[in-house]
N, C-alpha and C positions, 0 to 999 in steps of 0.2 A: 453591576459587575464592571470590572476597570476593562472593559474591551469595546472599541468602537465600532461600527455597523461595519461588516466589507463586502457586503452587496451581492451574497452569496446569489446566483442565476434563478435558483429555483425550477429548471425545465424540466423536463421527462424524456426517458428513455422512448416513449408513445409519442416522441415528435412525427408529428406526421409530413414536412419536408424530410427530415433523416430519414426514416423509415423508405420516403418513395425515391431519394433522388440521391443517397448516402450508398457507394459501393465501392468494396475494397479489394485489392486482387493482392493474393498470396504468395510472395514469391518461396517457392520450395521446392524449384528444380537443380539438378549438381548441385554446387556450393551452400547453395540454402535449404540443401533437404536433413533435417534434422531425426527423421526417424530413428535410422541406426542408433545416431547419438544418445537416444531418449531411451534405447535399450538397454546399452551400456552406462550410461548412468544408473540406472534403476540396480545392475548387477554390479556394479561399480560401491554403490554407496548401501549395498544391500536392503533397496526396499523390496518390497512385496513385488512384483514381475505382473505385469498384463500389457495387453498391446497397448492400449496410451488410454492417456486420459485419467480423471476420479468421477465419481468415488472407486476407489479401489472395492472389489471385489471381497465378502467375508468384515473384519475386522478393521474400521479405519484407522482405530489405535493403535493399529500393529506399527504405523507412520512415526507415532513418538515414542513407541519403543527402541527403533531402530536408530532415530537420530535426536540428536544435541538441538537443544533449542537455536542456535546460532546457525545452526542447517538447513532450518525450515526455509529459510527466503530460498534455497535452491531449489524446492518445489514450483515456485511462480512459471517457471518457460515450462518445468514438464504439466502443468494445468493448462496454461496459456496456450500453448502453441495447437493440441488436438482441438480444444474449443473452437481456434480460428479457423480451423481444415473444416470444421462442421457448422461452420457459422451461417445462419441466413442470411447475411447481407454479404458473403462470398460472391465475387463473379470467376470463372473462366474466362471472361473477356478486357486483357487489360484496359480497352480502348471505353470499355465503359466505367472503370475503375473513379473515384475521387482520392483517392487513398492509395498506394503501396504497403503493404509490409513485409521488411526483408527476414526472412523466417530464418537466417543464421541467430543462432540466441548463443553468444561468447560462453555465459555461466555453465550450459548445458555442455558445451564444447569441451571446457576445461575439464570439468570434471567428470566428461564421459572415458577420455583420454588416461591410459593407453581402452583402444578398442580396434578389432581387427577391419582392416579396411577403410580405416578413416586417418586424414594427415593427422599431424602435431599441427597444434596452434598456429603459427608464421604463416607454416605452408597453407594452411586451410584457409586465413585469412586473407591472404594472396588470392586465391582463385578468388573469395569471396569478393574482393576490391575489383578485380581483371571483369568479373561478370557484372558487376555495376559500373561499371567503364562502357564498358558496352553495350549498354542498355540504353535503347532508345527512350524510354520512358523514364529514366531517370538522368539522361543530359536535357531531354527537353525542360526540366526546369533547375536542372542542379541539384535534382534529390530533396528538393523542399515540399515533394509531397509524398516523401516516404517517410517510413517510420521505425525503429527500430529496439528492441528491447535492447538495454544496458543493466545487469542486475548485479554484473563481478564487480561489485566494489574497493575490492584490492588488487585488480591487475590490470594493464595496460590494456589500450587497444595498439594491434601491430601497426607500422606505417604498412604498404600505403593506403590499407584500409580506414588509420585515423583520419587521414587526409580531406577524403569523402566523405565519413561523418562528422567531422568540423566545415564544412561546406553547406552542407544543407537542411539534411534529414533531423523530424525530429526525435526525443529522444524519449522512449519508456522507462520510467525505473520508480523507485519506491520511495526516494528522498533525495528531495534535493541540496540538501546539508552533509551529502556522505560526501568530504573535502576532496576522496583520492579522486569519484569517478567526475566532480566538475571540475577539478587539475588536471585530467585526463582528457576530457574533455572541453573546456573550456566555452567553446563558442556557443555552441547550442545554449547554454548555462546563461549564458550573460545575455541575450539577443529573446532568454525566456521561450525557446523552442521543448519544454518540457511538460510529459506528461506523467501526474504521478499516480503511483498505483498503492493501492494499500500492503501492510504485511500481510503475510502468511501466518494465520492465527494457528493455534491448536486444534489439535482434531477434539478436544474435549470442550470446544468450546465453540467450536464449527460443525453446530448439527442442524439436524433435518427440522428438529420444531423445540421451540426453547422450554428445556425441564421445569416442571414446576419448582415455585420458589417458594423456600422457606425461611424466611427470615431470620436473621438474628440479632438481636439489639445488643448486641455486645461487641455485634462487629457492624454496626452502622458504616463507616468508615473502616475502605480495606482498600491496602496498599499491597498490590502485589510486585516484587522485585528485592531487589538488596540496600539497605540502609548505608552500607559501607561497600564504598566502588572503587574502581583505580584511579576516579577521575574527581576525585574528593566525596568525601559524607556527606548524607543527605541532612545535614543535623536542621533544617528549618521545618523538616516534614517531623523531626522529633517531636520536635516543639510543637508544631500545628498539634501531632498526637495528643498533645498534654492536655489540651486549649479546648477540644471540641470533646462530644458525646458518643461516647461508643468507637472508640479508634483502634484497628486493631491493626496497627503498621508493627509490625514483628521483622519483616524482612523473610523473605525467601529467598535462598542461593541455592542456584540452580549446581549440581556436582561437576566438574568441571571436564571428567570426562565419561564416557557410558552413558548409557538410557536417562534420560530428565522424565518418566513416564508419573514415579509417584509425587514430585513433586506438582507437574502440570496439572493429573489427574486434583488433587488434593487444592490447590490454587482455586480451581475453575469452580469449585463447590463450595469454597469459601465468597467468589466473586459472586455466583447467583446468590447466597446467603446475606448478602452485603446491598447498601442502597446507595453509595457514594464511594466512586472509586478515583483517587487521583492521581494524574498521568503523569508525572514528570518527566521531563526529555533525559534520552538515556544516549548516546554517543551521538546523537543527531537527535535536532527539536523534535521531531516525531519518534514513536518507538510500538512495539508490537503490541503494550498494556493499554494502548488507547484504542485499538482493534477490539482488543478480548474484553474490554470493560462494554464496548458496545452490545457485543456477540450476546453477551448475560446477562442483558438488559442492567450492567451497573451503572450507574451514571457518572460519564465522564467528568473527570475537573481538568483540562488540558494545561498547565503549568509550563508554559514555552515561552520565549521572546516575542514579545508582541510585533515586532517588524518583522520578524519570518515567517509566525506560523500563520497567517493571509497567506501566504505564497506556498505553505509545507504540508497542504490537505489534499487527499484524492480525491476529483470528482468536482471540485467547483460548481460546477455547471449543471451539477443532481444533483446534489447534496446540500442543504441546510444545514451546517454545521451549527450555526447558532439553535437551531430549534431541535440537536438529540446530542449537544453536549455545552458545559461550561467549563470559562476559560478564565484564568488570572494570571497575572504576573510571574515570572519565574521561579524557584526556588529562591533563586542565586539574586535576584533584583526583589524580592520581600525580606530578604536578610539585610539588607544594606537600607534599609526605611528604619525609621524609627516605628515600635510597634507593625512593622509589616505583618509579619506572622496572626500577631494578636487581632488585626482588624480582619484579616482573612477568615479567619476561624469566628472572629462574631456575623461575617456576612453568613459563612456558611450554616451555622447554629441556626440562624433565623431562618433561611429559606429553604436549604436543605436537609437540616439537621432533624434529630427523634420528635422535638418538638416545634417543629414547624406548623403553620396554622395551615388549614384544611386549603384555601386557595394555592399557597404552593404545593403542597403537596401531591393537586392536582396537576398544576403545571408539570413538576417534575415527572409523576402518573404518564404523561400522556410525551413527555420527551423520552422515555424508555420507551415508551411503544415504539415509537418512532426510528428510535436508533435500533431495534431488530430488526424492522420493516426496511432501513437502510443497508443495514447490513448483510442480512440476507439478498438483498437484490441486488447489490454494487461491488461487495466485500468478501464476500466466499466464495474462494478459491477449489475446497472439495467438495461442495453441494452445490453451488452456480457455479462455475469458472463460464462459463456463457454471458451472464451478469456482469461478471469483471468487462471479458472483454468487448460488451457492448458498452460498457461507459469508459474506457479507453478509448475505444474506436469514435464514441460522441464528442467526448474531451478536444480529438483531436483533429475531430471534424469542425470544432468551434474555434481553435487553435488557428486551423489555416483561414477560415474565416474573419480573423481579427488579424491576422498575420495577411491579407490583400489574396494569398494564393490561391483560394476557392471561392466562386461566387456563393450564396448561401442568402437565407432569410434575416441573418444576423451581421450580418455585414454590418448597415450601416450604424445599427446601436453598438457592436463592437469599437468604432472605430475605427474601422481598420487602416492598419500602415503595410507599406512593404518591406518585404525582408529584407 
């Protein structure tokens, strides 16, 4: 495969320094208590109502009934943030803290808004900046050992709260390719203070134990998404279509407005049906179909920029991306090759294709395991969000460790430099 080693960590969550010597204190008092908010969001954006947290209660489908597949990412703070309230490596005691997390989450903000008893934006982010001003814990080093979620990809952060988060703190979010929020941000971005997180898969595809799979050789090859985008055709995945065994790239378009329930539904049946599923980047190198090919055991082909996506995966540091998925070249960079396409499609025939010989076949066998066993334990947000944010919370305990600001076991293989 045209992809070179990048040295993926390989650790575990069962580190036993993180485990004994790894503790984070929550900030969610005034400005940063997001309760309310997480209320008003829920009745705001009409989901299903419980006090916090998933699985929700009854029906978790009722989730993509309710909303537009492009709304899912606003789920991530309402999983996120009860998890960390009930997290066991919680302290009440900042002084034993390695870690801050400032529990204002912008996304949840905006969209909990209007809600009674809570500012408008500006003003709420004002107290929010005014109370990290004054915190002794975060002038003692500038805020470079907080951390804080960033998930509104399309809207500013107010001053002078921007001010403080280009300053120090590092940053949560789910790509770091979304142009507006490292415009917006800037520093953190470039100086590599980011932690990333995965999408918010489908609830049809984010369950409790993976459906049994029934094959279908007709749909060897399954492409879920749309062939024709705003940001030009995918006409090389046509092509790839033509070239391999069992290709069943149709395109799915999601309805642009109301419930995406039977398409998801419909998609995720096709994905565990399917034995090869290829990702191509969708408005940023990464996108939600490399989630959900995990989730159904379909085996990933990640089709991104080979200089970003080293840098555009969650989890680094757990996760073996090379041993529960495959990567090639671009779309857009095997169209501009002479035969790119064609050599693509004879790699894939041979190794992963219907007639693959029994050694790959094993290999690939045993990288689907893998990628469930990953995904469930790092990636699922409505049956772990605990999961999540313990390899967040790891990430970013290796982050300041390589970044000089934490002492740690990894220091010196890190490298470390200061910030």
């Amino acid at each position: 495969w045209p992809w070179p080693g990048v040295g993926w960590k390989g650790l575990s969550l069962d580190d036993e320094a993180f485990l004994k010597s790894f503790r984070f204190f929550l900030l969610e008092d005034g400005p940063f208590d997001m309760r309310k908010a997480e209320a008003c969001f829920r009745k705001n954006l009409g989901l299903p109502l419980k006090p916090e947290g998933f699985p929700l209660p009854g029906d978790l489908h009722a989730l993509d009934r309710v909303l537009a597949a492009d709304q899912r990412l606003y789920l991530a703070e309402l999983a996120l943030l009860p998890a960390l309230r009930k997290h066991p490596l919680r302290t009440k005691d900042p002084d034993e803290a390695s870690l801050f997390f400032i529990g204002y989450a912008p996304l949840l903000a905006s969209r909990a808004y209007p809600c009674e008893g809570l500012d408008a934006m500006p003003a709420w982010e004002q107290k929010v900046a005014e109370a990290l001003k004054a915190s002794e814990h975060f002038k003692r080093r500038g805020g470079q050992d907080h951390i804080h979620l960033f998930m509104k990809y399309g809207q500013n952060v107010n001053p002078p709260l921007k001010e403080l988060y280009e300053a120090g703190p590092l940053v949560a979010t789910t790509d770091r390719s979304f142009w507006s929020i490292s415009h917006n941000l800037p520093t953190p971005f470039k100086k590599g203070q980011v932690v990333l997180l995965p999408y918010v898969s489908s609830s049809y595809v984010d369950v409790d134990v993976d459906p049994s799979r029934r094959m279908d050789p007709t749909s060897w090859y399954f492409f879920r998404g749309t062939l024709f985008r705003r940001f030009g055709a995918r006409t090389e995945l046509v092509e790839l279509g033509r070239q391999v065994t069992g290709a069943s790239f149709e395109g799915h378009k999601m309805p642009s407005k109301g419930p995406q329930e039977d398409v998801l539904q419909n998609t995720s049946r096709l994905m565990r049906a399917s034995s090869v599923c290829p990702c191509p980047q969708g408005d940023a190198p990464t996108s939600g179909r490399l989630f959900e090919a995990l989730a159904t055991g379909c085996l990933a082909i990640v089709m991104s920029p080979r200089d970003i996506m080293t840098n555009d995966l969650p989890f680094p540091s757990l996760i073996d991306w090379d041993a529960i998925s495959l990567f090639s070249h671009s779309l857009e960079f095997l169209g501009t090759r002479t035969r790119g396409v064609a050599r693509l499609a004879k790699q894939l025939e041979r190794t992963v294709g219907p007639q693959a010989d029994v050694h790959y076949k094993r290999r690939t066998g045993a990288m689907r395991k893998r990628a469930l066993e990953a995904f469930h334990r790092h990636m699922s947000y409505f049956r772990n969000p605990e999961g999540v944010v313990s390899s967040m919370l790891f990430e970013a305990w290796i982050l300041l460790q390589a970044k000089g600001v934490l002492e740690g076991p990894y220091v010196e293989a890190l490298g470390a430099e200061k910030f």
